[in-house]
PDB file of the backbone (N, CA, C, O) and the ligand in Angstrom, with CONECT records:
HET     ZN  A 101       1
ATOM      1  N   UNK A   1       0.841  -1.196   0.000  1.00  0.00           N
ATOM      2  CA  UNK A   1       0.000   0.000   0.000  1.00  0.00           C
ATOM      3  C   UNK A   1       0.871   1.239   0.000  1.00  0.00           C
ATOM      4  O   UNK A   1       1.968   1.226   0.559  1.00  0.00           O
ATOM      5  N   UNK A   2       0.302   2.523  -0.745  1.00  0.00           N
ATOM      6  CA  UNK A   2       1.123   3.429  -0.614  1.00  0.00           C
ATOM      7  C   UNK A   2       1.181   4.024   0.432  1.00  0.00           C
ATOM      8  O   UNK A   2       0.049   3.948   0.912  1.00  0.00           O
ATOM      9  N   UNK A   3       2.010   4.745   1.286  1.00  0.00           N
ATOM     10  CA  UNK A   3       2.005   5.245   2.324  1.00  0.00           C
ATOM     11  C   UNK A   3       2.158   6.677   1.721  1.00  0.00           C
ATOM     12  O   UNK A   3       2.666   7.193   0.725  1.00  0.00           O
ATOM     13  N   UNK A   4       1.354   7.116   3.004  1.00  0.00           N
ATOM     14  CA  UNK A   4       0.908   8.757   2.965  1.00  0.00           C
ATOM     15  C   UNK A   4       2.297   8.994   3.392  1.00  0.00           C
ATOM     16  O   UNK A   4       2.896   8.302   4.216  1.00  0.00           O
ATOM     17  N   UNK A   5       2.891  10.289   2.613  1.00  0.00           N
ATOM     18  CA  UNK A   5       3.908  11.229   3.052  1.00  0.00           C
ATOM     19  C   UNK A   5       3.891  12.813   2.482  1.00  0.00           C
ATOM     20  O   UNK A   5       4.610  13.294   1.606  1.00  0.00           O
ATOM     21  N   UNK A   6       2.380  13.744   3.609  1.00  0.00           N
ATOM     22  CA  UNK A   6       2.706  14.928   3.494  1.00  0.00           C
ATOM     23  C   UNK A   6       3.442  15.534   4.549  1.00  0.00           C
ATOM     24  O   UNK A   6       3.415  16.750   4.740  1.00  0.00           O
ATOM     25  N   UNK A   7       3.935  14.936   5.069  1.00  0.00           N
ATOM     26  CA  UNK A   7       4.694  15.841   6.409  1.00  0.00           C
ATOM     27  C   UNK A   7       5.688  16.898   6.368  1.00  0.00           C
ATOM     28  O   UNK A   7       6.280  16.970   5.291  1.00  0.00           O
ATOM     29  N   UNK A   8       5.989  17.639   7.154  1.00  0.00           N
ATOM     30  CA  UNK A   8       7.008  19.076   6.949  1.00  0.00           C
ATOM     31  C   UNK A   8       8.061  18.506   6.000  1.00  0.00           C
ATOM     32  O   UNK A   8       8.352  19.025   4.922  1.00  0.00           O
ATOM     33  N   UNK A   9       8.878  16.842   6.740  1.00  0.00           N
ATOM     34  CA  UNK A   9      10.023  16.908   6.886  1.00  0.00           C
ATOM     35  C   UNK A   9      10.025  15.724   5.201  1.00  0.00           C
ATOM     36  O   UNK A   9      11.084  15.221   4.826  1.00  0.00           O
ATOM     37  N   UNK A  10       9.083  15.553   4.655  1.00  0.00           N
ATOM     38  CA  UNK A  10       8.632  14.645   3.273  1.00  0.00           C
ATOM     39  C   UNK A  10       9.687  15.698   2.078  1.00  0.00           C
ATOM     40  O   UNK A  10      10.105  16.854   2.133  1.00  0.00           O
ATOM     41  N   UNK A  11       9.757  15.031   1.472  1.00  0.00           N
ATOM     42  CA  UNK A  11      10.861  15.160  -0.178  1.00  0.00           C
ATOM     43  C   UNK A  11      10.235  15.795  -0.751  1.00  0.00           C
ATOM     44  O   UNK A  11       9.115  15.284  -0.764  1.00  0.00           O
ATOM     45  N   UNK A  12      10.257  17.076  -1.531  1.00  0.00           N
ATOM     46  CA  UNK A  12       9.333  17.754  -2.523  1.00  0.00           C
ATOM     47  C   UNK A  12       8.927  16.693  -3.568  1.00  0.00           C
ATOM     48  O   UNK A  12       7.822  16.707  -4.110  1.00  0.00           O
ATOM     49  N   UNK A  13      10.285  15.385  -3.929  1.00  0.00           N
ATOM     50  CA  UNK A  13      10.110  14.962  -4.902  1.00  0.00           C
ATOM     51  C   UNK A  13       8.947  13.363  -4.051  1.00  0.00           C
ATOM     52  O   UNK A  13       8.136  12.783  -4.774  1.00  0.00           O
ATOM     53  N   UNK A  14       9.040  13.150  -3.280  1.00  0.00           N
ATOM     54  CA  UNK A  14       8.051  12.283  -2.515  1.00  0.00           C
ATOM     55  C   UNK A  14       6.799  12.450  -2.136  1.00  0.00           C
ATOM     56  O   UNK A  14       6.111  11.553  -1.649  1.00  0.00           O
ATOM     57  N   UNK A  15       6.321  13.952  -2.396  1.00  0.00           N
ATOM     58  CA  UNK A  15       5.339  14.790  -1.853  1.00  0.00           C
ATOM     59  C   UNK A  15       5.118  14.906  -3.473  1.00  0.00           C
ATOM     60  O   UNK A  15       3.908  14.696  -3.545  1.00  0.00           O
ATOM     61  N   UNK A  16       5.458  15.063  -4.478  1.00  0.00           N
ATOM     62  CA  UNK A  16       4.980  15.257  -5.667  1.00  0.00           C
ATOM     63  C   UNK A  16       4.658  13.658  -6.255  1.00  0.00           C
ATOM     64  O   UNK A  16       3.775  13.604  -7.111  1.00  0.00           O
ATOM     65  N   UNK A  17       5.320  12.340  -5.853  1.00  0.00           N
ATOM     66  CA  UNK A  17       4.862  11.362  -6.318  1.00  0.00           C
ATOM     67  C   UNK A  17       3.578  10.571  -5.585  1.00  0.00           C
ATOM     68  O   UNK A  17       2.792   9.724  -6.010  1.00  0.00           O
ATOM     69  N   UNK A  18       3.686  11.052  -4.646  1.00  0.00           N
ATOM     70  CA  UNK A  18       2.100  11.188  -3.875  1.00  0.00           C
ATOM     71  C   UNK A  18       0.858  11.531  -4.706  1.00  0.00           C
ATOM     72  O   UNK A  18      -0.051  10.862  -5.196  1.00  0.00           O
ATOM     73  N   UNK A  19       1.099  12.528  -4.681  1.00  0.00           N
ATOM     74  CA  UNK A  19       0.172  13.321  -5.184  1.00  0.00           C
ATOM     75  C   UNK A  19      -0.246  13.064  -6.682  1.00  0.00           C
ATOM     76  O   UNK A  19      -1.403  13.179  -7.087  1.00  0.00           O
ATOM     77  N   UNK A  20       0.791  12.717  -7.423  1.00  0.00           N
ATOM     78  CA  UNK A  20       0.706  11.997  -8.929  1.00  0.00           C
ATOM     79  C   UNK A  20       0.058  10.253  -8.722  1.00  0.00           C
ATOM     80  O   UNK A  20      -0.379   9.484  -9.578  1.00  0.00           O
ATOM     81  N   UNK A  21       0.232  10.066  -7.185  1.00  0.00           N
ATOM     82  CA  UNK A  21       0.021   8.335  -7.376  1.00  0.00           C
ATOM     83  C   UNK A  21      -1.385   8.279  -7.419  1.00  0.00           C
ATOM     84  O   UNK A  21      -2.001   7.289  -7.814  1.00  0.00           O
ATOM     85  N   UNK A  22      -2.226   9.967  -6.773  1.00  0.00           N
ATOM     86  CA  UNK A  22      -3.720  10.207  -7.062  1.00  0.00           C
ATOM     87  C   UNK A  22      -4.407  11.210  -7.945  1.00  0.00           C
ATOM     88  O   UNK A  22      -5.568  11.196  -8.355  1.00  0.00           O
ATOM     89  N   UNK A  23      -3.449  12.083  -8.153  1.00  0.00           N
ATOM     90  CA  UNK A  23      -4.434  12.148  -9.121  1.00  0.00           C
ATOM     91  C   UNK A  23      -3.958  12.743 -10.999  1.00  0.00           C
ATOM     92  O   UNK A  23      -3.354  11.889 -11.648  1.00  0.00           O
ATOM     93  N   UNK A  24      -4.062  13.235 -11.260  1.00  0.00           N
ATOM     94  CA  UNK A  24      -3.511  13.466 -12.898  1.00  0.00           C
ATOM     95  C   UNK A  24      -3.785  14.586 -13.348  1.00  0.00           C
ATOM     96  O   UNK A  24      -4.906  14.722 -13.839  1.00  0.00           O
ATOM     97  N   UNK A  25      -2.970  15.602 -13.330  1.00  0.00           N
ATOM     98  CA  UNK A  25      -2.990  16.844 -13.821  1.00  0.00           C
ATOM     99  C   UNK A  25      -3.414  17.002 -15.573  1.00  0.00           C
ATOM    100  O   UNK A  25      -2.592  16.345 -16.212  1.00  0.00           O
ATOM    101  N   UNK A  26      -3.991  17.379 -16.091  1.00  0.00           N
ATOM    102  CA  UNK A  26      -4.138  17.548 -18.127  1.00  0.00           C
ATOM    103  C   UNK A  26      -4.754  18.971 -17.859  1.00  0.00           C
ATOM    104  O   UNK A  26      -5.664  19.395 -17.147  1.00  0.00           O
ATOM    105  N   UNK A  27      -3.642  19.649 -18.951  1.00  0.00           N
ATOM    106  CA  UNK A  27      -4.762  20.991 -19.331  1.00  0.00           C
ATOM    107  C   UNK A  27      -4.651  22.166 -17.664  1.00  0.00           C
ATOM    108  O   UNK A  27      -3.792  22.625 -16.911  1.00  0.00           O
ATOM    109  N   UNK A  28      -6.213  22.171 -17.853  1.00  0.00           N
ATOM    110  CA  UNK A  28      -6.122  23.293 -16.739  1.00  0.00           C
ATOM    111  C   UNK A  28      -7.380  21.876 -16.366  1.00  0.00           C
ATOM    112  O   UNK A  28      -8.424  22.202 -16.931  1.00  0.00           O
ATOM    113  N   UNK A  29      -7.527  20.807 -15.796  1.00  0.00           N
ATOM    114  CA  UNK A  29      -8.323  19.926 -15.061  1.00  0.00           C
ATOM    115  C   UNK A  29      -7.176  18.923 -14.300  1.00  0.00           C
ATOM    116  O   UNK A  29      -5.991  18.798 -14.608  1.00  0.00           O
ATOM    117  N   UNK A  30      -7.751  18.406 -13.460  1.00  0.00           N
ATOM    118  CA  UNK A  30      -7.196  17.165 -12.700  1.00  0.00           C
ATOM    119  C   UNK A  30      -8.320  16.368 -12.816  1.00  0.00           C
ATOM    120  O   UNK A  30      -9.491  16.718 -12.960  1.00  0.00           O
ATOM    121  N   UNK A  31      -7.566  14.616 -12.692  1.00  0.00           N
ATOM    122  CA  UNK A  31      -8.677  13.902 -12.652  1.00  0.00           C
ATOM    123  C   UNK A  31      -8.139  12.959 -11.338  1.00  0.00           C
ATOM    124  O   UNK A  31      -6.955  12.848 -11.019  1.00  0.00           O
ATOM    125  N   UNK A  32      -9.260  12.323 -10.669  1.00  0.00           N
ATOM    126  CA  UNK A  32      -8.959  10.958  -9.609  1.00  0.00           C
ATOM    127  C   UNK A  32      -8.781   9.882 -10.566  1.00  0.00           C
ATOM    128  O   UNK A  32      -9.579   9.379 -11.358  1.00  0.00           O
ATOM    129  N   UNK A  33      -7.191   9.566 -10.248  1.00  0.00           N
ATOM    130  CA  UNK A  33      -6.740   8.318 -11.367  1.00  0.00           C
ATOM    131  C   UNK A  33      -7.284   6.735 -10.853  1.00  0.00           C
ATOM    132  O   UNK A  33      -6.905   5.648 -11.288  1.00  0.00           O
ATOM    133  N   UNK A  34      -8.434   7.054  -9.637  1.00  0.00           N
ATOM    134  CA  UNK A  34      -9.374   5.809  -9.725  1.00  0.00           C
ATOM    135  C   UNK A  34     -10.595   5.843 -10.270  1.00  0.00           C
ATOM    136  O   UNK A  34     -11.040   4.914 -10.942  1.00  0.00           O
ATOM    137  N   UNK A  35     -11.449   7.299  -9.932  1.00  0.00           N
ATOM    138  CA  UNK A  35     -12.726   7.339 -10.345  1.00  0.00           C
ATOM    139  C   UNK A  35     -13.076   7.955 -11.580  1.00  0.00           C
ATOM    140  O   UNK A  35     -14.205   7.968 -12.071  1.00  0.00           O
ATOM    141  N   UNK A  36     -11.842   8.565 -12.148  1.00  0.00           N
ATOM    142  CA  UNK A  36     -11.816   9.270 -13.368  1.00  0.00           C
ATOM    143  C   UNK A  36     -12.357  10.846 -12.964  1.00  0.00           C
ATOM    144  O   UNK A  36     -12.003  11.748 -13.723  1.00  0.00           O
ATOM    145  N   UNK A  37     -12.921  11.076 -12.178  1.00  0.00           N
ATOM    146  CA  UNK A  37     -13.867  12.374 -11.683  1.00  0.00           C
ATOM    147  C   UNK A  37     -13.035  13.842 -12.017  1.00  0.00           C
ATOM    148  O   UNK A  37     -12.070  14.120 -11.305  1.00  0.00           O
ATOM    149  N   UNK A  38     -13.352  14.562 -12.877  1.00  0.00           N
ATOM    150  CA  UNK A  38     -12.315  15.580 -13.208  1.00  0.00           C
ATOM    151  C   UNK A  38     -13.041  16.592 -12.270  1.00  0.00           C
ATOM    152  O   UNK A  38     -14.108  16.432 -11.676  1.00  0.00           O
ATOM    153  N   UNK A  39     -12.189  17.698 -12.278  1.00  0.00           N
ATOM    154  CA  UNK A  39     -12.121  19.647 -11.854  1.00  0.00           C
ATOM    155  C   UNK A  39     -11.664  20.187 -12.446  1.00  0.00           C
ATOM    156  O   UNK A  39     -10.489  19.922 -12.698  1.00  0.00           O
ATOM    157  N   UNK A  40     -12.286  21.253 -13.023  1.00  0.00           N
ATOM    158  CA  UNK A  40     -11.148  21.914 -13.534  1.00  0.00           C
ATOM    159  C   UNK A  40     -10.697  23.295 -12.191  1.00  0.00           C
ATOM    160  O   UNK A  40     -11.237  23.523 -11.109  1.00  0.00           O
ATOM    161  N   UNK A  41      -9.433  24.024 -12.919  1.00  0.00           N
ATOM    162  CA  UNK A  41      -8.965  25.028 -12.110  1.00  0.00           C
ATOM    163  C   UNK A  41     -10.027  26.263 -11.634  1.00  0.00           C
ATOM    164  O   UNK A  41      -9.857  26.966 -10.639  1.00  0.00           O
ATOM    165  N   UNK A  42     -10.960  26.341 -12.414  1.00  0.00           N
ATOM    166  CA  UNK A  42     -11.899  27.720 -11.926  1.00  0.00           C
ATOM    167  C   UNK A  42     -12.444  26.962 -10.924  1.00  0.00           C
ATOM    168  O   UNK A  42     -13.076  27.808 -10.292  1.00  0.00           O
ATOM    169  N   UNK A  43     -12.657  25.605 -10.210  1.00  0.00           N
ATOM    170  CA  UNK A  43     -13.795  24.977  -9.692  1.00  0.00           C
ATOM    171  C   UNK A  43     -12.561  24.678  -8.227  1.00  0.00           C
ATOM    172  O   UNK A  43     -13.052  24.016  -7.312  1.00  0.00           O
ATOM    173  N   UNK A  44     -11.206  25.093  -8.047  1.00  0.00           N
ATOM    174  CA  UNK A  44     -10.449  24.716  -7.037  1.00  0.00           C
ATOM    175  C   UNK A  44     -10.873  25.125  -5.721  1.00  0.00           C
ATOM    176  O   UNK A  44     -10.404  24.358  -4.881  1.00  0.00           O
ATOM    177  N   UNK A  45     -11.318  25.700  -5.405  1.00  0.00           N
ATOM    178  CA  UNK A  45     -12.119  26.220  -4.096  1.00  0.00           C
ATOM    179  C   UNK A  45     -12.990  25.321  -3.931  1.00  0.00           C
ATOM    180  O   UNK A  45     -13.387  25.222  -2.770  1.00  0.00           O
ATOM    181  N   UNK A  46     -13.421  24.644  -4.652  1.00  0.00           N
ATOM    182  CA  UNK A  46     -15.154  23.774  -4.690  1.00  0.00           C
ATOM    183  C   UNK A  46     -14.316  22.587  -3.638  1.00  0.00           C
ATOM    184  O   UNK A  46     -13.105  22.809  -3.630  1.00  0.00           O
ATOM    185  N   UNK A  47     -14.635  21.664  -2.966  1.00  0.00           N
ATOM    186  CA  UNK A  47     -14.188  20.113  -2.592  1.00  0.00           C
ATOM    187  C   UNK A  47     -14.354  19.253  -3.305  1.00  0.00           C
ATOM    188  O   UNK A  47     -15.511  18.910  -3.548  1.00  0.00           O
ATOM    189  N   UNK A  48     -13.268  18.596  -3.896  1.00  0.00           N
ATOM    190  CA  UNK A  48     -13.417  17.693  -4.961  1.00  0.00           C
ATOM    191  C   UNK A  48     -14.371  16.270  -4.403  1.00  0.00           C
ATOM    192  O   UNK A  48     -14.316  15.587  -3.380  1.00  0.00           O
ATOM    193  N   UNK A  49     -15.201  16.237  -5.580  1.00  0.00           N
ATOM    194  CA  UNK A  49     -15.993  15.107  -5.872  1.00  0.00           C
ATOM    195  C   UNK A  49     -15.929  13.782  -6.047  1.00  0.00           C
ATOM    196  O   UNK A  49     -16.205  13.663  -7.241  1.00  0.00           O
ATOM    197  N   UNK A  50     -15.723  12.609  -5.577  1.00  0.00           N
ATOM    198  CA  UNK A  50     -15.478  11.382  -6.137  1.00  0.00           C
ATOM    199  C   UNK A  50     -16.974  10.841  -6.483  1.00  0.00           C
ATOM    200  O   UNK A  50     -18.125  11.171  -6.198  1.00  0.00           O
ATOM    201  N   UNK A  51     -16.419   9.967  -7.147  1.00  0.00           N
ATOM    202  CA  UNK A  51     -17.733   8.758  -7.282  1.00  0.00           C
ATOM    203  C   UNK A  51     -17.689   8.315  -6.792  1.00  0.00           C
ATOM    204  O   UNK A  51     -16.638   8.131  -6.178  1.00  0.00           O
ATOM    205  N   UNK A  52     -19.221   7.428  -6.455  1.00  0.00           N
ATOM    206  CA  UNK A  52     -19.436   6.628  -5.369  1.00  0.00           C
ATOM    207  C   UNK A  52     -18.728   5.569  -5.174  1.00  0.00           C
ATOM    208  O   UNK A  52     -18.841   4.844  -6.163  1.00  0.00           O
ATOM    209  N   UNK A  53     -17.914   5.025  -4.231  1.00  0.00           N
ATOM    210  CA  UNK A  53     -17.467   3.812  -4.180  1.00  0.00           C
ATOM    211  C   UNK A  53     -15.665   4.452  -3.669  1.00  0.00           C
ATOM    212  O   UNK A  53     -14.820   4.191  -2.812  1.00  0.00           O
ATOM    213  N   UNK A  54     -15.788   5.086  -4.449  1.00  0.00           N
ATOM    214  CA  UNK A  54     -14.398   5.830  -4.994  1.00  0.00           C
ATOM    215  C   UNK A  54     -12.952   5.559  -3.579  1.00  0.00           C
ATOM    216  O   UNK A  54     -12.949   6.347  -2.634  1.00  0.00           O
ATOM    217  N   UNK A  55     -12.181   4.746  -3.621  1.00  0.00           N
ATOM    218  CA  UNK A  55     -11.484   5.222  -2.048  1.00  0.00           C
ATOM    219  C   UNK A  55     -10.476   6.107  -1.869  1.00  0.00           C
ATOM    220  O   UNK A  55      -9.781   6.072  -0.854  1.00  0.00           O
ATOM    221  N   UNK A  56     -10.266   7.128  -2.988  1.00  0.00           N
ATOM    222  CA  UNK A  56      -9.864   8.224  -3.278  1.00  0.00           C
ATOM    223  C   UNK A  56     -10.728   9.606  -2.179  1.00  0.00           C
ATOM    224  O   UNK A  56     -10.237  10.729  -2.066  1.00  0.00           O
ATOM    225  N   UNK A  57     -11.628   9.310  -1.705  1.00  0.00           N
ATOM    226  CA  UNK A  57     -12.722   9.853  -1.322  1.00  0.00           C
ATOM    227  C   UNK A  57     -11.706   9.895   0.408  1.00  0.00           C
ATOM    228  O   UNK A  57     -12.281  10.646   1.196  1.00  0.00           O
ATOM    229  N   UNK A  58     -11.131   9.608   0.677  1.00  0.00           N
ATOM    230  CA  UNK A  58     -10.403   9.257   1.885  1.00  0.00           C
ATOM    231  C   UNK A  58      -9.492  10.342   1.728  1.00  0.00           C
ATOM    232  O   UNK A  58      -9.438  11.070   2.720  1.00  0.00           O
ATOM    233  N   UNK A  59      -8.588  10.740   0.547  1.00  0.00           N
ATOM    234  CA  UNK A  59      -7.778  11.839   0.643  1.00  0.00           C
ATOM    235  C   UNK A  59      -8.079  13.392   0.440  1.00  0.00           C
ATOM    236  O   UNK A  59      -9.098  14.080   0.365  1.00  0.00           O
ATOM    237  N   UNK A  60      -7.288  13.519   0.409  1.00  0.00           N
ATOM    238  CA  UNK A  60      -7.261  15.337   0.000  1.00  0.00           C
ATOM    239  C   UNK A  60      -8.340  15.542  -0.340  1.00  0.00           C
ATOM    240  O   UNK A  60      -8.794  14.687  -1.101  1.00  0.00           O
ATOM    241  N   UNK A  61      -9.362  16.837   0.061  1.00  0.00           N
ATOM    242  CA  UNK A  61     -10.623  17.127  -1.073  1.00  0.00           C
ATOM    243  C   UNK A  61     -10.338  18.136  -1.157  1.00  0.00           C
ATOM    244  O   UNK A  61     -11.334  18.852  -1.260  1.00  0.00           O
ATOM    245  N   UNK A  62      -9.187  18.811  -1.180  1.00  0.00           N
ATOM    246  CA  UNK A  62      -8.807  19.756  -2.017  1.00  0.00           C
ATOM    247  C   UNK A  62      -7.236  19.828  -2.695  1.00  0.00           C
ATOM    248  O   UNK A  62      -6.199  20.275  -2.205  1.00  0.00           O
ATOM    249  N   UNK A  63      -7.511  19.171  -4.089  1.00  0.00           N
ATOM    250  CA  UNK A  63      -6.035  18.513  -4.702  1.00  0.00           C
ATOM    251  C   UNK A  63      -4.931  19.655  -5.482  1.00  0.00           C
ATOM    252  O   UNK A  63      -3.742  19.558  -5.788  1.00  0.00           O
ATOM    253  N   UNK A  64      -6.241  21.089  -5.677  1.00  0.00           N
ATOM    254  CA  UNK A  64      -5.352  22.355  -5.830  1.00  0.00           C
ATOM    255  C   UNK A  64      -4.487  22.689  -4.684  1.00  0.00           C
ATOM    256  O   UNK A  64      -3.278  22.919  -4.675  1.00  0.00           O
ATOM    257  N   UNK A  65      -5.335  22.672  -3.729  1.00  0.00           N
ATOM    258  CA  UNK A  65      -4.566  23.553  -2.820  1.00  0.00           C
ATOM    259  C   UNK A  65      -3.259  22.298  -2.249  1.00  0.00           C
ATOM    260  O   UNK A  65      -2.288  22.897  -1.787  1.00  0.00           O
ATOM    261  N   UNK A  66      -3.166  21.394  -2.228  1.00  0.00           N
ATOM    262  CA  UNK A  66      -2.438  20.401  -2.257  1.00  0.00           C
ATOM    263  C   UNK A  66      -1.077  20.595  -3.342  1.00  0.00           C
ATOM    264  O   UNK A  66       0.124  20.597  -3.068  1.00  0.00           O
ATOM    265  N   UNK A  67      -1.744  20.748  -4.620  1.00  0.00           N
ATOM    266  CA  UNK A  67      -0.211  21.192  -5.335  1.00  0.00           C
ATOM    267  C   UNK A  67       0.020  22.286  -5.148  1.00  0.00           C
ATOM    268  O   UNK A  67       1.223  22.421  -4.927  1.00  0.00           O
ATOM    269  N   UNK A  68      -0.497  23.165  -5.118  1.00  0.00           N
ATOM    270  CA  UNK A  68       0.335  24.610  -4.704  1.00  0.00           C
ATOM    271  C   UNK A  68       1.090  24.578  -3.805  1.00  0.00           C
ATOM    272  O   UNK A  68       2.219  25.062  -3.869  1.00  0.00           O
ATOM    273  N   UNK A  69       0.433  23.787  -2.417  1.00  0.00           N
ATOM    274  CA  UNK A  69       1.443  23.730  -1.493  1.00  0.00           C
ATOM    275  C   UNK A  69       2.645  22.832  -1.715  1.00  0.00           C
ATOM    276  O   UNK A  69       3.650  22.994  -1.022  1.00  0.00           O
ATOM    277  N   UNK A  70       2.596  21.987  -2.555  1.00  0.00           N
ATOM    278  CA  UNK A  70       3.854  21.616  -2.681  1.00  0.00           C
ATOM    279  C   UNK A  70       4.899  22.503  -4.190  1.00  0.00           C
ATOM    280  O   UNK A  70       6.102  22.341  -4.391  1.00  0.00           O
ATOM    281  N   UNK A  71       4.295  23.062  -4.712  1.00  0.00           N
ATOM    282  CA  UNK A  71       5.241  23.867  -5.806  1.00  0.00           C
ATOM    283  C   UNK A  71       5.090  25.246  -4.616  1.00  0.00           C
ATOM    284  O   UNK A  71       5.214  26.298  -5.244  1.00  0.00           O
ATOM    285  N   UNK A  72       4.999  25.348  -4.017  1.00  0.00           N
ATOM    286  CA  UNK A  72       5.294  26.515  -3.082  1.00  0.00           C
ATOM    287  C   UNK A  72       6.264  26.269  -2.073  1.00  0.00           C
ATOM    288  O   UNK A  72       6.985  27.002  -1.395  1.00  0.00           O
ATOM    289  N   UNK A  73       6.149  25.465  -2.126  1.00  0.00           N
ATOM    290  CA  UNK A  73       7.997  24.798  -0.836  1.00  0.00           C
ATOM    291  C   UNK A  73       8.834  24.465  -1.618  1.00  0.00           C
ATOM    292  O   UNK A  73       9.773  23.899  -1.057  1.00  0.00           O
ATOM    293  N   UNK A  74       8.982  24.596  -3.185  1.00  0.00           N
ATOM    294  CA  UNK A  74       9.977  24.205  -4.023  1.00  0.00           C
ATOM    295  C   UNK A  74      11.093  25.345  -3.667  1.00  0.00           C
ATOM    296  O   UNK A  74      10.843  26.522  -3.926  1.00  0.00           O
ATOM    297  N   UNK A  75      12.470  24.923  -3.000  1.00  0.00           N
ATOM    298  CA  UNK A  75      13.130  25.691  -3.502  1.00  0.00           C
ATOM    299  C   UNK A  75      14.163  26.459  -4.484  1.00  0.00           C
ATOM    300  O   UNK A  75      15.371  26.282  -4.640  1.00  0.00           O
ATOM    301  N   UNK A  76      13.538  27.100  -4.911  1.00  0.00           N
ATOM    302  CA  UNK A  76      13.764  28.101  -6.036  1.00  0.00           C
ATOM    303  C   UNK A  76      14.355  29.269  -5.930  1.00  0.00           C
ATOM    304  O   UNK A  76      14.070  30.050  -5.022  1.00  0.00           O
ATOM    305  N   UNK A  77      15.322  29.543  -6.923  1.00  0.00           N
ATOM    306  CA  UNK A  77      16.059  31.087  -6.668  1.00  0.00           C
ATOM    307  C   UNK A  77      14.801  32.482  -6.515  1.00  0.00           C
ATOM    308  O   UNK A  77      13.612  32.447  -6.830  1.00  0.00           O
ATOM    309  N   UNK A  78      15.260  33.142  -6.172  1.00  0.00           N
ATOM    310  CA  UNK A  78      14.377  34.528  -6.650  1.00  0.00           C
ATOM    311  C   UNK A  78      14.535  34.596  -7.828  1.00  0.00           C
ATOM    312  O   UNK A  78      15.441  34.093  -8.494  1.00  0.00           O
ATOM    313  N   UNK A  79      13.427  35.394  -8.259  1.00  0.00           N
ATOM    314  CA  UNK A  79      12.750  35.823 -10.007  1.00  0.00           C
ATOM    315  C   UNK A  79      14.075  36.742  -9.868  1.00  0.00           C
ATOM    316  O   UNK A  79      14.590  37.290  -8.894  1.00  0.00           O
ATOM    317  N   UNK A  80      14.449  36.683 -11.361  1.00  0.00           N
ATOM    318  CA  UNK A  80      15.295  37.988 -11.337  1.00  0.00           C
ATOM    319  C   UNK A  80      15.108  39.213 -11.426  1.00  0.00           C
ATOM    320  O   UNK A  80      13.879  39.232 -11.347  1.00  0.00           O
ATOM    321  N   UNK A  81      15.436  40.326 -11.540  1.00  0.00           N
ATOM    322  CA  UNK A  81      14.402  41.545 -11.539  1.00  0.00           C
ATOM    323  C   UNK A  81      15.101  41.858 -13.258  1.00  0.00           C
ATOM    324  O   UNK A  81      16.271  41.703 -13.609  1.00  0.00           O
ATOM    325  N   UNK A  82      13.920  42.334 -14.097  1.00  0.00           N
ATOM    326  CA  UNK A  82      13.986  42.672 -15.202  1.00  0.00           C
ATOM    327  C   UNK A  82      15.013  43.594 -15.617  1.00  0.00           C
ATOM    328  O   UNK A  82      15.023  44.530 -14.817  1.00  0.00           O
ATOM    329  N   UNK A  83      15.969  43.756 -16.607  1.00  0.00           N
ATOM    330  CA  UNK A  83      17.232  44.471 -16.984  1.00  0.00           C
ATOM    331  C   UNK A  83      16.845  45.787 -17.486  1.00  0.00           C
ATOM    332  O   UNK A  83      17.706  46.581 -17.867  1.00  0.00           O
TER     333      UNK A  83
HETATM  334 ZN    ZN A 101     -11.908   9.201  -7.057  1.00  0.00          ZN2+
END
């Protein structure tokens, strides 16, 4: 079974294969890579939906705010400032 790893001290790159092991980014939608159930990005505030049965329904119900938080702990240089 996969084991959950969002914790402080989790791998950006372990915290991103998580998150890919549920669900599937295309476009500007995500889908639950069990129930198929898409969102798109205008609908990220909403709590994501599974289908019935779904045991995806156990994680995250909110899979935006989930990647942001992990491309937001990426560390990254500062933007450069324009020449
Ligand atoms: Zn699902």
């Amino acid at each position: 079974m996969f084991r959950l790893n969002k914790g402080a001290n989790a791998t950006h790159s372990g915290r991103l294969l998580y998150w890919t092991n549920i669900w599937t980014l295309s476009g500007d939608f995500l889908a639950c890579n069990e129930c198929q159930s898409t969102q798109t990005v205008r609908q990220a505030e909403t709590p994501f939906t599974h289908r019935p049965g779904c045991s995806g329904a156990k994680n995250s119900a909110n899979p935006w705010e989930e990647l942001r938080d992990i491309l937001d702990s990426l560390p990254l240089s500062p933007a450069r400032a324009p020449a």
